[in-house]
ZAROZA-213436 format. One line per 10 residues: their letters; for each residue x, z negated, y of N, C-alpha, C, CB. Coordinates in nm, 3 decimals. Each point is the difference from the previous one (the first is absolute). Glycine has a CB too. Example, Ala and Ser with C-alpha at 12.3 -4.5 7.8 and 13.67 -1.06 7.14 Angstrom:
<recs>
AS	1.319/-0.780/-0.569/-0.089/0.000/0.119/0.090/0.000/0.120/-0.189/-0.125/-0.117  0.154/0.197/0.222/0.082/-0.006/0.119/-0.077/-0.073/0.109/0.118/0.215/-0.063 $
</recs>
This chain:
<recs>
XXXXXXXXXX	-0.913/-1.639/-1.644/0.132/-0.005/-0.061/0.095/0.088/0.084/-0.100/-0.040/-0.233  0.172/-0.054/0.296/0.123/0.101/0.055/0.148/0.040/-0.119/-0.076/-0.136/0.273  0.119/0.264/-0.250/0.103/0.031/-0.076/0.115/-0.009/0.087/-0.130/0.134/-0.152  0.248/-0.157/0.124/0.170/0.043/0.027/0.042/0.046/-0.055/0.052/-0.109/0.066  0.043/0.242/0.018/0.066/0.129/-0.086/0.096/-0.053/0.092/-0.154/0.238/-0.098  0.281/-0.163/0.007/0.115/-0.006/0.031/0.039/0.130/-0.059/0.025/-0.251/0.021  0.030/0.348/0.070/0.045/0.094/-0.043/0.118/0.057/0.027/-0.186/0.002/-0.015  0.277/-0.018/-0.078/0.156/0.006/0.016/0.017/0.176/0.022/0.077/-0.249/-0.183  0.033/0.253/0.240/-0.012/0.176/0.016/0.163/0.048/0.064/-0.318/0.006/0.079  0.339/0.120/-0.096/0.159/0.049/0.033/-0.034/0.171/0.027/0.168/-0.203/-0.190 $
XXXXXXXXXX	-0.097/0.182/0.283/0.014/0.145/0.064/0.054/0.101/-0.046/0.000/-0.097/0.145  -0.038/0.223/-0.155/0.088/0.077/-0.035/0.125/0.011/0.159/-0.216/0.134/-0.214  0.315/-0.023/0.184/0.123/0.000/0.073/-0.085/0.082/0.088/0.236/-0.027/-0.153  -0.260/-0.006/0.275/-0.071/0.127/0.145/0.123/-0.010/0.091/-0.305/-0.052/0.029  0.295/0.198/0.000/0.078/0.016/0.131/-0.059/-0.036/0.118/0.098/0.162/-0.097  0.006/-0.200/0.237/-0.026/-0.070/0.141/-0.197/0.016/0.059/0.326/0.089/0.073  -0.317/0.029/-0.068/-0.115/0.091/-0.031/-0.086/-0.069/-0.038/0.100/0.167/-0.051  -0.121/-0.175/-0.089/-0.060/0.004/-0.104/-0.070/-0.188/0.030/0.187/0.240/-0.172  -0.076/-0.307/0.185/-0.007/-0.133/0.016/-0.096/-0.037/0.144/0.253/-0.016/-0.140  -0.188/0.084/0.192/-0.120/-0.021/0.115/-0.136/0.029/0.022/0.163/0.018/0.068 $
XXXXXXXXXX	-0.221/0.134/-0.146/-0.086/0.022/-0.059/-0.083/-0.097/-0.038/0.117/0.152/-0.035  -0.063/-0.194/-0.082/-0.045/-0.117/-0.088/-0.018/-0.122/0.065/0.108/0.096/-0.169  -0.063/-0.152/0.267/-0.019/-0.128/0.096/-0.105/0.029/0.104/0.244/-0.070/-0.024  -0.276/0.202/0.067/-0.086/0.036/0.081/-0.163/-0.019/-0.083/0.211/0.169/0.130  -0.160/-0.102/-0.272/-0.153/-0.017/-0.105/-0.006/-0.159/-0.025/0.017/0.252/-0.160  0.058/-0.287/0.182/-0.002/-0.161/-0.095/-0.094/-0.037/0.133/0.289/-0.088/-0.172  -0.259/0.085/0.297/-0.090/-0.074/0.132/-0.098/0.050/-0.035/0.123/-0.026/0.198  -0.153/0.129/-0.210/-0.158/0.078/-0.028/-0.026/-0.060/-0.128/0.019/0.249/0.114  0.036/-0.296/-0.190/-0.111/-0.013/-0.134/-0.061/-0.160/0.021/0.158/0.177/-0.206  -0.047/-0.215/0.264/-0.024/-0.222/0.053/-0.134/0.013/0.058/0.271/-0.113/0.115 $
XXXXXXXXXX	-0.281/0.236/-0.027/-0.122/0.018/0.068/-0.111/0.033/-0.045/0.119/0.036/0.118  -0.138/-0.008/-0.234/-0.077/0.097/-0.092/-0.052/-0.053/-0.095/0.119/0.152/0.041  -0.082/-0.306/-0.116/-0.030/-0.032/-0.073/-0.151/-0.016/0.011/0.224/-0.060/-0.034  -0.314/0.057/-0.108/-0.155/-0.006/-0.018/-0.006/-0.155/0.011/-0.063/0.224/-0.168  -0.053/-0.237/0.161/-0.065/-0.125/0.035/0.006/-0.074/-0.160/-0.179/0.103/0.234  0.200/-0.203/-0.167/0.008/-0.093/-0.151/0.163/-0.016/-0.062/-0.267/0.112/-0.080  0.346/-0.047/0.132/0.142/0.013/-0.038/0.104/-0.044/0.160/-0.082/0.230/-0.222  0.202/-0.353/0.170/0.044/0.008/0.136/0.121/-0.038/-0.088/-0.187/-0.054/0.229  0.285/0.128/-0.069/0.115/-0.021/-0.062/0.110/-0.125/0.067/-0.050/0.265/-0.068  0.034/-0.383/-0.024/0.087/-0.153/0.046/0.114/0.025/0.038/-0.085/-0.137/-0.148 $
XXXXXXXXXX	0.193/0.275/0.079/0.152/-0.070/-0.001/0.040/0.145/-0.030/0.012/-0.290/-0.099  0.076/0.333/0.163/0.081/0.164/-0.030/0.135/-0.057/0.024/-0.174/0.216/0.102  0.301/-0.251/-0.245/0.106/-0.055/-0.007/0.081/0.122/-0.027/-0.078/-0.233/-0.063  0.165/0.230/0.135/0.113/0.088/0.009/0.074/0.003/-0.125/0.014/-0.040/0.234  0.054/-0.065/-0.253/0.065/-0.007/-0.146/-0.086/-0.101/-0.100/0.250/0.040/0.112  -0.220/-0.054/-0.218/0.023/-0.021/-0.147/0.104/-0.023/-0.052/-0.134/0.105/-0.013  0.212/-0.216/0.103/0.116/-0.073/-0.050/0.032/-0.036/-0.132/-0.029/-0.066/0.185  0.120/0.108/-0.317/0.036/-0.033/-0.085/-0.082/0.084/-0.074/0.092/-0.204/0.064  -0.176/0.319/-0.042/-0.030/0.163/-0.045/0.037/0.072/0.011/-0.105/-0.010/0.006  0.080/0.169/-0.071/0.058/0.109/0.022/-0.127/0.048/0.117/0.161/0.045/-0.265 $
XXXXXXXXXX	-0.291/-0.100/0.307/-0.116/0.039/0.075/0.044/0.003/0.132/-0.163/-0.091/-0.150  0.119/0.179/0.241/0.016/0.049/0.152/-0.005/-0.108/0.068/-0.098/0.206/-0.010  -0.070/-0.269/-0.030/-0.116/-0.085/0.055/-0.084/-0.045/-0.089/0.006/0.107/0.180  -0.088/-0.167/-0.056/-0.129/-0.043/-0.110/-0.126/-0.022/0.079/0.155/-0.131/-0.170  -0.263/0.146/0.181/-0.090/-0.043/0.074/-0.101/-0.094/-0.070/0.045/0.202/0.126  -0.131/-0.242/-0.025/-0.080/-0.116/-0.068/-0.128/0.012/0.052/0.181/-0.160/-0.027  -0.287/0.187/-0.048/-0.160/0.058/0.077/-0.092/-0.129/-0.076/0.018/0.343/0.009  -0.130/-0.337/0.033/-0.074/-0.045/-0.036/-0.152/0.088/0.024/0.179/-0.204/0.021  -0.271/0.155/-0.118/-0.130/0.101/-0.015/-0.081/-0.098/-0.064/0.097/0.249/-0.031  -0.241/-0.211/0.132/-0.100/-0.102/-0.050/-0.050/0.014/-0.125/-0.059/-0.021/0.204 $
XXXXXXXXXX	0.083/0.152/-0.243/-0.070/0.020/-0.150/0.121/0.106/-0.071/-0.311/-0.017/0.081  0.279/0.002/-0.216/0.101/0.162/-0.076/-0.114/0.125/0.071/0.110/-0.108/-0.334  -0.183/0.135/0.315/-0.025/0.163/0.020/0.078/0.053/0.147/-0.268/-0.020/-0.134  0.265/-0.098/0.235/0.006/-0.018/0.111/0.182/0.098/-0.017/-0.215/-0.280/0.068  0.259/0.184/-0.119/0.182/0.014/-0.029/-0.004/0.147/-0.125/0.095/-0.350/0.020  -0.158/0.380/-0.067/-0.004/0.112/-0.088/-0.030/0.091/0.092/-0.062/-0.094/-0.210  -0.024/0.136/0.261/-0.030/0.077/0.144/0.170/0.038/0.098/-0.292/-0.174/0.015  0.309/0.040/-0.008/0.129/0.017/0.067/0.088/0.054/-0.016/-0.040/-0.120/0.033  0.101/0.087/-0.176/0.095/0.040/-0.078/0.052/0.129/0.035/-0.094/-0.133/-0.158  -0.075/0.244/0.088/0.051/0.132/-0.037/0.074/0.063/0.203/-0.254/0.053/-0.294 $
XXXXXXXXXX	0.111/-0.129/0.377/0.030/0.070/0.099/0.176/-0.034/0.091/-0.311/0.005/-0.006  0.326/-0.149/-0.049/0.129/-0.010/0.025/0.127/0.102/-0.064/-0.111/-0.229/0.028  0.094/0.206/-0.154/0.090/0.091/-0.085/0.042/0.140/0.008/-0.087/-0.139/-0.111  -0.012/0.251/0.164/-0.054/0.047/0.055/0.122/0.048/0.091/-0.228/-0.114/-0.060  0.187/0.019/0.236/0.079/-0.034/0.075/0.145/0.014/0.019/-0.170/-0.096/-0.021  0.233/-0.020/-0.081/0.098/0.005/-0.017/0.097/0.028/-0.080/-0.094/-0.075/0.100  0.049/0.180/-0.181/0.054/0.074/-0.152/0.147/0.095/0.076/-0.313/0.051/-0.168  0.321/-0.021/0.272/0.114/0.108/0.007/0.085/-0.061/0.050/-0.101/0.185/0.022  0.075/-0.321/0.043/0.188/-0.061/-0.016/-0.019/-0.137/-0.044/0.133/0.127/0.216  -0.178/-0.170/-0.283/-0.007/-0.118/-0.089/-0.011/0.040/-0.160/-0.118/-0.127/0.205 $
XXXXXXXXXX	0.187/0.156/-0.255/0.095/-0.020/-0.177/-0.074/-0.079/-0.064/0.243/-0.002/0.051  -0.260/-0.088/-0.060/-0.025/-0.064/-0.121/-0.113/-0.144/0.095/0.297/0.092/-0.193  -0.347/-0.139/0.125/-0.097/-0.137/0.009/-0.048/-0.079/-0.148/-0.105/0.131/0.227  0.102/-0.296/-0.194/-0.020/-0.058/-0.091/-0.095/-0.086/0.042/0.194/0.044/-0.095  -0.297/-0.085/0.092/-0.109/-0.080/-0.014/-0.051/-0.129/-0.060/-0.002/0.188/0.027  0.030/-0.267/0.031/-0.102/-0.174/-0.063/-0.082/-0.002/0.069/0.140/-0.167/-0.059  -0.287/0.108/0.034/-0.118/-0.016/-0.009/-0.034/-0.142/0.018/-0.005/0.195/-0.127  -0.005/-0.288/0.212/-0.114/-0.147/-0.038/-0.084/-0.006/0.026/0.089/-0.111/0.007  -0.150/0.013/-0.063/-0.106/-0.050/0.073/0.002/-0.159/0.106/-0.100/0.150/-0.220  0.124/-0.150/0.314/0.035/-0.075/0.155/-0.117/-0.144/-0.070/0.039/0.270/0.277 $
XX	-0.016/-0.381/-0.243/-0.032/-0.117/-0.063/-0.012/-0.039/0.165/0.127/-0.041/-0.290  -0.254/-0.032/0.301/-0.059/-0.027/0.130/0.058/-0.147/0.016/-0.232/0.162/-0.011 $
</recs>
């Protein structure tokens, strides 16, 4: 059973700095991901939302994507604000 996440998300306000920081971790984390988790789609906007972005992963199993989660969250807790989460299950 493969899953699809979609995880909508918005930045907090970072300074020049700060932003670049954060784009430097973002290459390192693309790189980093665990096995069983990949990431399809990193969308800039969320047209007709108040959301930053949104990304789109997929994971061969939940523990797989639960694993991920915390270590993502983790990650990106000091300039990413807020996140919202859908869950499927991918139909072969």
């Amino acid at each position: 059973m493969v899953y699809t996440i979609i995880v909508f998300y918005r930045f907090k306000e970072l300074t020049a700095s700060q932003e670049e920081k954060a784009r430097q971790e973002w290459n390192e984390i693309k790189g980093q991901l665990p096995e069983g988790v990949s990431l399809i789609s990193n969308n800039s906007h969320a047209f007709g939302t108040n959301w930053s972005g949104f990304l789109i992963l997929e994971a061969n199993d939940f523990e797989s994507y639960v694993k991920f989660w915390k270590w993502f969250k983790d990650k990106i807790r000091w300039y990413v604000a807020e996140t919202q989460t859908i869950i499927g299950i991918k139909r072969e």
